[in-house]
C-alpha positions in Angstrom: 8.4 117.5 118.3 10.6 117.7 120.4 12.0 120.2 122.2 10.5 118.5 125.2 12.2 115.7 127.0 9.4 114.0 129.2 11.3 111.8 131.2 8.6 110.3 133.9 5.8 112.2 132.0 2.8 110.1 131.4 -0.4 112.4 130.8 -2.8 112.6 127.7 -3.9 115.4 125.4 -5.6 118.1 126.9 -7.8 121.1 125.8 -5.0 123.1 124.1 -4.9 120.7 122.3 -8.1 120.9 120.8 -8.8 124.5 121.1 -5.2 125.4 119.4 -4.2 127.0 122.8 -7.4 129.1 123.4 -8.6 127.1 126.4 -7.1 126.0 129.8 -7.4 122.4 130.5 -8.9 120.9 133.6 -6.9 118.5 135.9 -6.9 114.7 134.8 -7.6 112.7 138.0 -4.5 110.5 136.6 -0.8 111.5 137.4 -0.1 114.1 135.8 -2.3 116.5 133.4 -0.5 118.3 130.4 -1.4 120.6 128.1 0.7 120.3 125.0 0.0 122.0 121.8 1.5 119.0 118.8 2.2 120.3 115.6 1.4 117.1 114.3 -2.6 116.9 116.0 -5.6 118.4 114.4 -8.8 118.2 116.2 -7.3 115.7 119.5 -10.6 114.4 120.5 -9.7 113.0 124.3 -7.2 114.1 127.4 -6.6 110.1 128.2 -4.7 107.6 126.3 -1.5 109.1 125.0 1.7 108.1 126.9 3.7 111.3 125.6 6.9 109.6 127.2 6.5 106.9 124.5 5.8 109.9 121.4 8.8 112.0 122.7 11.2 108.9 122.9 9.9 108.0 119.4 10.2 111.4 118.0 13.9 111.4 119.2 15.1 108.6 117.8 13.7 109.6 114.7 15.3 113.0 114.5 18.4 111.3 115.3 17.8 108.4 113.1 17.0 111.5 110.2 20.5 113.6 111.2 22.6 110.8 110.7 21.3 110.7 106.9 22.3 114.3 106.3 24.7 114.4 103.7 28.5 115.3 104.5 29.1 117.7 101.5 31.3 120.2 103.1 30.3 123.6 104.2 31.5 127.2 103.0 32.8 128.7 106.1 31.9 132.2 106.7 32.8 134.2 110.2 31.0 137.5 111.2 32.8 140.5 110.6 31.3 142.5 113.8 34.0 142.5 116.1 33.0 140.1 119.0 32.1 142.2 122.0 30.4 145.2 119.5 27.5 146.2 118.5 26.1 148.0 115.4 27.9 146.8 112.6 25.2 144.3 111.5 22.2 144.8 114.1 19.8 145.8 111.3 18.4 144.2 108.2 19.4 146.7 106.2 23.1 146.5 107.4 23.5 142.8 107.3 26.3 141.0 106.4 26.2 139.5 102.6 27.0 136.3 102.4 27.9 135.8 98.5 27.6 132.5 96.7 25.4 130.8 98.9 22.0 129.1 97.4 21.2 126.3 95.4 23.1 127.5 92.4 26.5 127.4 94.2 27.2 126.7 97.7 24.4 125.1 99.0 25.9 124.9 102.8 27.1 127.4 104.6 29.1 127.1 108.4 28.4 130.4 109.8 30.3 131.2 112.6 30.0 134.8 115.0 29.2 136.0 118.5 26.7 137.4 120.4 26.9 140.3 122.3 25.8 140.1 126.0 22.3 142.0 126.7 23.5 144.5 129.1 19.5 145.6 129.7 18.7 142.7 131.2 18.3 142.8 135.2 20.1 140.2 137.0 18.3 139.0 140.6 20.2 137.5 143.6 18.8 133.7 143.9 15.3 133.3 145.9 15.4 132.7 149.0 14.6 129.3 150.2 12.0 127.8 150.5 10.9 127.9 146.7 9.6 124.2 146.6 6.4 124.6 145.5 3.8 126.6 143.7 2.6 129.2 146.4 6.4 129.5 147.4 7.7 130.4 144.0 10.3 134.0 143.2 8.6 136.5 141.3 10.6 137.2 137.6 9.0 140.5 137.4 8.2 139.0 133.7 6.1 140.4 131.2 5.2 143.8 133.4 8.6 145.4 135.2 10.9 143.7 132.6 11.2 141.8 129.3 14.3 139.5 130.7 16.2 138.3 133.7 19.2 136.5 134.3 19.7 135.0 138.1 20.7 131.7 139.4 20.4 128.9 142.4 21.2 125.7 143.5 19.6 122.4 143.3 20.0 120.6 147.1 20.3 123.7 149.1 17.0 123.7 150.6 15.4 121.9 153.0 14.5 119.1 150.8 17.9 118.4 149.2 20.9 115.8 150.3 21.2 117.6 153.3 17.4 117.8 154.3 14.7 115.6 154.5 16.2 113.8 151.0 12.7 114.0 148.9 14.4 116.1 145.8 15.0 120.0 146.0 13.2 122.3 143.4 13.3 125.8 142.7 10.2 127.3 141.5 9.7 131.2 139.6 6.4 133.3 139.1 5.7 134.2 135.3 2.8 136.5 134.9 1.2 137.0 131.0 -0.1 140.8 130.4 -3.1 142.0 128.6 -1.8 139.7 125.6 -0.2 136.2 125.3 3.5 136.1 126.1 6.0 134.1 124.3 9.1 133.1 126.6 12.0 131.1 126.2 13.9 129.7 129.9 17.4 127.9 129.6 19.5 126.5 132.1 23.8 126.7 132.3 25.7 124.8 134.6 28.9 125.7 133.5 30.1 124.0 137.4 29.1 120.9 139.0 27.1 118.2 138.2 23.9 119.1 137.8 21.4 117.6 135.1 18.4 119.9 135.0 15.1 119.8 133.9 12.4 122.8 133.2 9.1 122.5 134.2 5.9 125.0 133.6 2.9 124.7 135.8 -0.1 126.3 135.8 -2.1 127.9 139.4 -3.6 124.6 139.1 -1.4 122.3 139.2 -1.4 121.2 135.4 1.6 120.9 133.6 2.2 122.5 130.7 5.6 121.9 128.9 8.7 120.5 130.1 12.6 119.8 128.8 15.2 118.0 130.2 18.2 117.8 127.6 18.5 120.9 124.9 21.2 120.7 122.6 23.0 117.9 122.8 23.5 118.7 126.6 22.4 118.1 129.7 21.2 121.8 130.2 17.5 122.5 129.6 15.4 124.7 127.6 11.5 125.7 126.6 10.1 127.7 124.5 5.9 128.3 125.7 3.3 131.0 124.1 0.8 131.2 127.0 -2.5 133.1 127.6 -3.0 136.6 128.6 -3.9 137.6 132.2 -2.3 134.5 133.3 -0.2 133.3 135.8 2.7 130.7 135.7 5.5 128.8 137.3 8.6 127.8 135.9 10.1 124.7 138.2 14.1 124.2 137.8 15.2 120.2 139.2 17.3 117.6 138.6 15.9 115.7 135.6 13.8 113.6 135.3 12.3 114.0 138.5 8.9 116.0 139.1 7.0 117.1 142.3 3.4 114.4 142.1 1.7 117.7 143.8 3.9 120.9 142.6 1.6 123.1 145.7 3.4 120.9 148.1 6.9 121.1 149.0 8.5 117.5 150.1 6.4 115.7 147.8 9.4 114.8 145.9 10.4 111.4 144.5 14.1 111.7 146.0 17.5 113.1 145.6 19.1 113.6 141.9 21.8 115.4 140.9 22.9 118.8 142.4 24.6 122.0 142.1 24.6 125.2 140.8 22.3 126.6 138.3 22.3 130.0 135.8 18.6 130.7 134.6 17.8 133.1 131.5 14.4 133.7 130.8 13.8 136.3 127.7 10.6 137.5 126.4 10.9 138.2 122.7 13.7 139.2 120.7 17.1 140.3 122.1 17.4 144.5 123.0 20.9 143.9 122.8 23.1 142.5 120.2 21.5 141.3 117.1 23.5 139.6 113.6 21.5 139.6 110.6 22.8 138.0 107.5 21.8 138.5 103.9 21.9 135.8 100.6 19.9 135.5 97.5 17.7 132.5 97.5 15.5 131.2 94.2 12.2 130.7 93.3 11.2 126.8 95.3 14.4 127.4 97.3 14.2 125.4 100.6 15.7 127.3 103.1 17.1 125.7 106.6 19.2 126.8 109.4 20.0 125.8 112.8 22.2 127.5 115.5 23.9 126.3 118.4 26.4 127.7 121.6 25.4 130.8 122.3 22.7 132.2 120.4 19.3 130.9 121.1 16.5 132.8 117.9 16.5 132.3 114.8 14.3 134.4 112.4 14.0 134.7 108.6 13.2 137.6 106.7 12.0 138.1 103.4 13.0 140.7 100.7 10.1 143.0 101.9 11.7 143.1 105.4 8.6 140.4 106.7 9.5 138.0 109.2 8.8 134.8 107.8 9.4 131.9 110.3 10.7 132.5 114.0 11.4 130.3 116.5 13.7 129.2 119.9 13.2 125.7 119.3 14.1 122.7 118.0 11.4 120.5 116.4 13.2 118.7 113.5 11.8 115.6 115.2 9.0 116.0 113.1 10.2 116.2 109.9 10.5 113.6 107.4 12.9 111.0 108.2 14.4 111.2 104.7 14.9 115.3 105.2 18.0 116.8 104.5 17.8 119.7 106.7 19.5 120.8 109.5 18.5 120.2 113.0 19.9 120.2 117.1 21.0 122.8 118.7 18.8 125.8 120.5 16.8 126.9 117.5 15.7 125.2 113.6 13.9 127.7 111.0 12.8 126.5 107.6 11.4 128.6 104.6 10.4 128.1 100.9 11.4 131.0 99.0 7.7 131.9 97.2 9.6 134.1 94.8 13.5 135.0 93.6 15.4 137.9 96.2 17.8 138.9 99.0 16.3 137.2 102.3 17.8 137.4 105.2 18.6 135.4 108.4 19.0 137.0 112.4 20.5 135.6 115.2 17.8 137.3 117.4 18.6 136.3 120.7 21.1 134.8 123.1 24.8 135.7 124.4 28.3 134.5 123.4 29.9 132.5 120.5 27.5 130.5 118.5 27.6 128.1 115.4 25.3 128.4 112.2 24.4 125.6 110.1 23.3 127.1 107.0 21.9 125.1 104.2 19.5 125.3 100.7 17.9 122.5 99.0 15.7 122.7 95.8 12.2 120.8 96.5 12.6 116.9 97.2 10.5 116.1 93.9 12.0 118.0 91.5 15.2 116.0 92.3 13.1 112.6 91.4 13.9 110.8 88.5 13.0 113.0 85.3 9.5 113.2 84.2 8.0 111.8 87.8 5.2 113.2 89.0 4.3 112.5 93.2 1.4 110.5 93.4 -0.9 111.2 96.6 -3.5 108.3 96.7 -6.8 109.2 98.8 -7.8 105.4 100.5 -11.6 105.2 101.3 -11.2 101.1 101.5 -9.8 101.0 104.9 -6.0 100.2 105.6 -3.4 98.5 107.9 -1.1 100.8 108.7 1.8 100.8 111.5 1.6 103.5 113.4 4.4 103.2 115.1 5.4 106.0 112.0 4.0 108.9 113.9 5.9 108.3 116.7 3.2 106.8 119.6 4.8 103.2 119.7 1.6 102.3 117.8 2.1 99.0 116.2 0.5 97.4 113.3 -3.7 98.8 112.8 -6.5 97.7 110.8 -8.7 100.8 109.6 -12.3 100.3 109.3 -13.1 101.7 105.7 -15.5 105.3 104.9 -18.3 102.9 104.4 -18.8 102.3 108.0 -19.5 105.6 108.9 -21.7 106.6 106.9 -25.1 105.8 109.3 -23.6 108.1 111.4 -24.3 110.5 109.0 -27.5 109.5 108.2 -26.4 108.4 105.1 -26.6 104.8 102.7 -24.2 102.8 101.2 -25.9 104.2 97.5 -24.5 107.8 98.8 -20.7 106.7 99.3 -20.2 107.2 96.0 -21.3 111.0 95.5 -19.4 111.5 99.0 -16.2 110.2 97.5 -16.6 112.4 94.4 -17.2 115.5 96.9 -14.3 114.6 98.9 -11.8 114.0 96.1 -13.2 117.4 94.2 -12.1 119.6 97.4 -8.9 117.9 97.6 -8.1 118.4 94.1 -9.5 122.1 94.4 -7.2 122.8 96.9 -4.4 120.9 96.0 -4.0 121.0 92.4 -6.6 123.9 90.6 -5.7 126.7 93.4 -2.0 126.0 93.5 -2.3 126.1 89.5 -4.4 129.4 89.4 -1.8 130.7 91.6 1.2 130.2 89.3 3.9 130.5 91.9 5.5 127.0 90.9 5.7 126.6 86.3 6.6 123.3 87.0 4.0 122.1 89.5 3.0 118.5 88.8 0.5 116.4 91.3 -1.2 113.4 90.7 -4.5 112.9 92.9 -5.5 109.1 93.0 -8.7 107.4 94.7 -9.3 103.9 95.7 -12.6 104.0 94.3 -11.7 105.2 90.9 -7.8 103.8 90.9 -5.6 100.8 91.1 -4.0 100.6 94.9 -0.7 102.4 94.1 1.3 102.6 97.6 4.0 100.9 98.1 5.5 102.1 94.6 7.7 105.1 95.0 6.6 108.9 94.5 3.5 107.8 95.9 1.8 109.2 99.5 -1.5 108.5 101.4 -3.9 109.9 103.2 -5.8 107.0 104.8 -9.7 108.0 105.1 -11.0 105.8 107.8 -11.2 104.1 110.8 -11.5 105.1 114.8 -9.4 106.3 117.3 -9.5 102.8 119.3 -8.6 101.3 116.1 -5.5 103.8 115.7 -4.5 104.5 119.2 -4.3 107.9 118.2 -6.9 110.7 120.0 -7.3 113.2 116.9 -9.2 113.4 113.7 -6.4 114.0 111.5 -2.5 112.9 111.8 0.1 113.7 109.1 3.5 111.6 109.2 5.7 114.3 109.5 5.7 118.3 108.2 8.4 118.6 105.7 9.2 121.3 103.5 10.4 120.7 100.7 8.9 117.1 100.5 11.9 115.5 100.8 9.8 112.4 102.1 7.6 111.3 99.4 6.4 107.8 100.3 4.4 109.2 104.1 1.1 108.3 105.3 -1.3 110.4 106.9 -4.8 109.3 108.7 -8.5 111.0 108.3 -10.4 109.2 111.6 -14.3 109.7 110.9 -15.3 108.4 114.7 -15.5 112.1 115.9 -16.9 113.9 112.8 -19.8 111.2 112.6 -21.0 111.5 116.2 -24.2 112.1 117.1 -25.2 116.1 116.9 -23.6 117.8 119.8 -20.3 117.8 119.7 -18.4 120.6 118.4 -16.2 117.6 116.7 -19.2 116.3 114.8 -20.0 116.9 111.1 -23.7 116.1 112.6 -24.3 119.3 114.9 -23.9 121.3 111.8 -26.7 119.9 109.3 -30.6 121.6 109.4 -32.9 120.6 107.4 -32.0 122.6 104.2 -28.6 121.4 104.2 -26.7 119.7 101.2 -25.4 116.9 103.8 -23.2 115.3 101.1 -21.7 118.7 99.6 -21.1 119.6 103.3 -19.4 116.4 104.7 -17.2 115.4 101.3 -15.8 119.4 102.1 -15.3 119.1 105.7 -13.6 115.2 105.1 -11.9 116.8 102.3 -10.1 120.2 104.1 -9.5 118.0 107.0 -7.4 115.5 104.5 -5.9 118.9 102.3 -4.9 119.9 105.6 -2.8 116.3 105.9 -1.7 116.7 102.9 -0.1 119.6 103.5 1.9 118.9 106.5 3.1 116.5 104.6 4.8 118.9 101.8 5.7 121.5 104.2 3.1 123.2 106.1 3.1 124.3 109.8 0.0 125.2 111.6 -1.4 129.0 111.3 -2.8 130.7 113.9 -6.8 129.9 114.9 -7.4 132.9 116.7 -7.6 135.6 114.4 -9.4 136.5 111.6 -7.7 134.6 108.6 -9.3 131.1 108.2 -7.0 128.9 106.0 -6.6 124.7 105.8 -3.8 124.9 108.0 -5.9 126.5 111.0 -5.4 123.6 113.8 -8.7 123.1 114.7 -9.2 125.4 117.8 -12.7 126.0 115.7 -14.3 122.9 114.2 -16.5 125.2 112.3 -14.0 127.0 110.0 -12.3 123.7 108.6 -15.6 122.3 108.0 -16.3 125.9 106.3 -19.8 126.2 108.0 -21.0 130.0 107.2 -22.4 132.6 109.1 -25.4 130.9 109.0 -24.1 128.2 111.3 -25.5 125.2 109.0 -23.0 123.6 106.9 -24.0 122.7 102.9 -25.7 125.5 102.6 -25.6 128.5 100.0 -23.4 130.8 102.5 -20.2 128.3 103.1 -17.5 129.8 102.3 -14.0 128.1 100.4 -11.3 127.2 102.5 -8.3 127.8 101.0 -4.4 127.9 101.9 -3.4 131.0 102.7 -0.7 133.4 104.1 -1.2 133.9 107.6 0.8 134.0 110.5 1.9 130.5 112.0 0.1 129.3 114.9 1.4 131.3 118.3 0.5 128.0 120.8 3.2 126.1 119.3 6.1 129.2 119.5 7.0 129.9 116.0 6.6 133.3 114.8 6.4 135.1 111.7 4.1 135.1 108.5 3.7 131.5 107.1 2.5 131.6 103.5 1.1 127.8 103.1 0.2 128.4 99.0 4.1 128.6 98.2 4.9 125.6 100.8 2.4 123.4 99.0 2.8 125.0 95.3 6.9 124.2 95.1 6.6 120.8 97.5 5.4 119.4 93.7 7.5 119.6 91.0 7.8 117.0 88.2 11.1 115.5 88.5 14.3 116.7 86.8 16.6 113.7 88.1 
């Protein structure tokens, strides 16, 4: 992802996971339990068997591998013209600052440059008292109900546990309490004296743990952004990274003495009631949009020309995009946007305090830069495949794939029916991938190929050519999920990923909400049903890989990019509750706000992601 640094963090996937965030997990009885929501996941099937550590390390190095590609091309500079230590001049969207000439007709980078006003509204607390070690000991923030934001500070070692104590490790723990509706929150850490390295923890009354940072960027300062539930109670742990309490209700439990020192903690709910800098720019048509920020402001948020916000977020999780991206990434905060139509958009710098540094950059879509005439190939493989999947980041290694023929006793299906199940599976891919994106018209120049293995020649390996591997098991993968996409990259700058389809869970016995099985009666057009559910579960792949983030699974827009929090809706079973039959509905990509359990806000409209990530090469 990753925002996250996990440092001694070994736990595996829990509900969240699975239920997009809707559902607490229960305690592992290994080390340490997690909840996690992964952009990446659809449908994690087990709590056991992921050694995050190992994903996050991965994920790293790839986002640093990827940064290190960005091109050099230099930057238009542009500073704000609010005068630093004002308000008012730019606060709005309809007062903000135009920044003329940038977009993908002139300058395509932009080094934005201003300051953030410090929020005056927010409270500042004297530091808590000691003890604060554990759990039941922890300050109360006063956060969501008596204010939206606090400032206060502490050190690391001062208590009875530190250097000077008993020598297990010192931590400072603080009481978050969620309202009648799920609260988004961002914590950071300064420690602008001493030598402290810190880490942020999040807790649960239980004991799980739910997110946790130890390096934000490029520093040794700390940072998470978590959307949790409502009427819920949490507990933000500051220490010396990497260290963690084994039992966070127990103070002393520690695993010894880190660093130490002083400590500034901001913890803001939402977007800043203070200072705000909005900047406007014309972007076109298939524009890919990316920004990053870093110093002091901490939000960034797009807007379109309707005044919509269209992607939010405190976080950095360029980790996942595709290793050949151009876009920006590090720092506190990453947004990026494909323009569905021509018009004035405009950026904020929503939150934070102090100087801060905007990178500020438009591509056109990676395939309309491919050599003239190309077309991107994405080549559905029902044979089974080795594949190294090491590629999405779990240390992985090389994997054989059983093929789509082995599952289908599970179905209660024979090898005669794998050929109609193909057909269904490839028609819904195609459906959603080419006819609706056509029937939409947002892109002239859309151009996708859709290849099978049963019908086609084995084209990967060639260039312009993706796949979406239909097969095998999570023992075979190493990989607890149904559905895995390489990376999510707007603009499709990566056009030679691979993304997996596991049929181990779906072709369970009846009973699990995972299984394509606990949804067939007896009237039931079991091969219309499961090539549908297989094929929205691989359109949903497909379009992380050209640019998609997850939408939200709670509310009342179903789309493909839904995470899975309700097997039922991807596998479009109708109010009936039996799949094939003649009430299923068409599952379709959508506009729909982006997933809250993974802290993005903002309106995600998937159609234009998918419809521009295909474009038939200009060169």
């Amino acid at each position: 992802m990753e925002k996250r640094s996990l440092g001694v963090l070994a736990a595996g996937v829990a509900a969240a996971l699975l239920l997009g965030g809707q559902t607490a997990a229960t305690a592992e009885p290994q080390a340490v339990p997690m909840i996690q929501p992964d952009p990446l996941l659809m449908f994690p099937a087990h709590r056991a068997g992921t050694d995050w550590a190992a994903v996050t390390s991965a994920r790293e190095t790839k986002a640093r591998e990827r940064r290190q590609r960005v091109g050099t091309q230099a930057a238009l500079p542009y500073r704000e013209k609010e005068p630093v230590g004002t308000t008012g001049a730019n606060d709005t969207l309809a007062t903000a600052e135009h920044i003329a000439g940038f977009g993908t007709r002139a300058h395509s980078k932009v080094a934005l440059t201003g300051d953030i006003r410090p929020d005056d509204s927010i409270p500042t607390l004297p530091p808590f008292p000691e003890t604060d070690d554990a759990i039941g000991l922890a300050g109360d923030t006063g956060i969501p109900g008596a204010r939206h934001a606090v400032r206060t500070s502490g050190v690391i070692g001062d208590g009875a546990h530190g250097s000077a104590g008993d020598g297990t490790g010192d931590f400072d723990y603080y009481r978050i309490q969620s309202g009648a509706t799920s609260l988004t929150f961002t914590a950071r850490t300064a420690t602008p004296t001493g030598g402290l390295d810190t880490v942020l923890a999040l807790w649960d009354a239980d004991g799980n743990l739910w997110d946790l940072n130890g390096d934000s960027g490029g520093t040794t300062d700390s940072a998470l952004t978590v959307t949790i539930q409502a009427d819920r109670t949490f507990y933000l742990m500051v220490g010396s990274d990497p260290a963690l309490l084994p039992d966070p209700t127990t103070p002393g439990t520690g695993p010894g003495v880190g660093t130490e020192g002083p400590y500034d903690l901001l913890i803001t709910s939402g977007r800043s009631a203070g200072d705000l800098d909005y900047y406007s720019f014309d972007l076109r048509a298939g524009d890919v949009l990316g920004a990053s920020v870093a110093g002091g402001g901490t939000r960034l948020a797009v807007h379109d020309p309707a005044g919509r916000e269209v992607f939010g977020s405190a976080q950095d999780l360029t980790s996942l995009f595709a290793v050949d991206s151009p876009m920006p990434g590090g720092g506190n905060a990453v947004v990026d946007f494909v323009a569905p139509a021509a018009g004035r958009y405009r950026l904020g710098v929503e939150a934070g305090e102090g100087p801060y540094d905007v990178k500020l950059e438009a591509f056109r879509p990676g395939t309309e830069t491919a050599p003239r005439g190309s077309v991107h190939t994405i080549f559905l493989d029902f044979d089974g495949a080795r594949v190294n999947t090491s590629i999405f980041g779990n240390g992985g290694g090389l994997r054989d794939l059983s093929p789509l023929a082995d599952f289908l006793p599970g179905w209660g299906l024979a090898a005669r029916d794998e050929r109609a199940l193909i057909t269904s599976v490839v028609a819904t891919v195609r459906e959603n991938l080419e006819r609706d994106m056509v029937a939409k018209g947002l892109n002239p120049r859309f151009a996708l190929r859709v290849l099978n293995s049963r019908d086609h020649a084995d084209p990967w390996g060639q260039p312009n050519v993706s796949r979406v591997v239909v097969g095998g098991t999570i023992a075979e993968s190493g990989i607890p999920t149904v559905g895995i996409a390489q990376s999510i990259d707007a603009g499709n700058f990566g056009r030679e990923e691979t993304a997996l389809v596991l049929l181990d869970e779906i072709s369970a016995p009846a009973g699990s909400r995972l299984s394509l099985n606990t949804y067939v009666g007896p009237h039931s057009d079991k091969i219309a049903f499961i090539g549908r559910a297989v094929g929205n579960i691989t359109s949903h792949e497909a379009g992380h890989m050209s640019g998609s983030w997850h939408t939200s699974g709670p509310n009342e827009v179903h789309g493909i990019m839904d995470p899975g929090g309700n097997p039922a809706v991807m596998f479009a079973v109708g109010p009936d509750g039996v799949g094939g039959t003649a009430d299923d509905p068409d599952l379709d990509f959508t506009e729909d706000e982006l997933s809250p359990a993974e802290g993005f806000t903002g309106i995600e409209d998937t159609v234009a992601r998918t419809a521009w990530a295909f474009v038939r090469g200009t060169g």
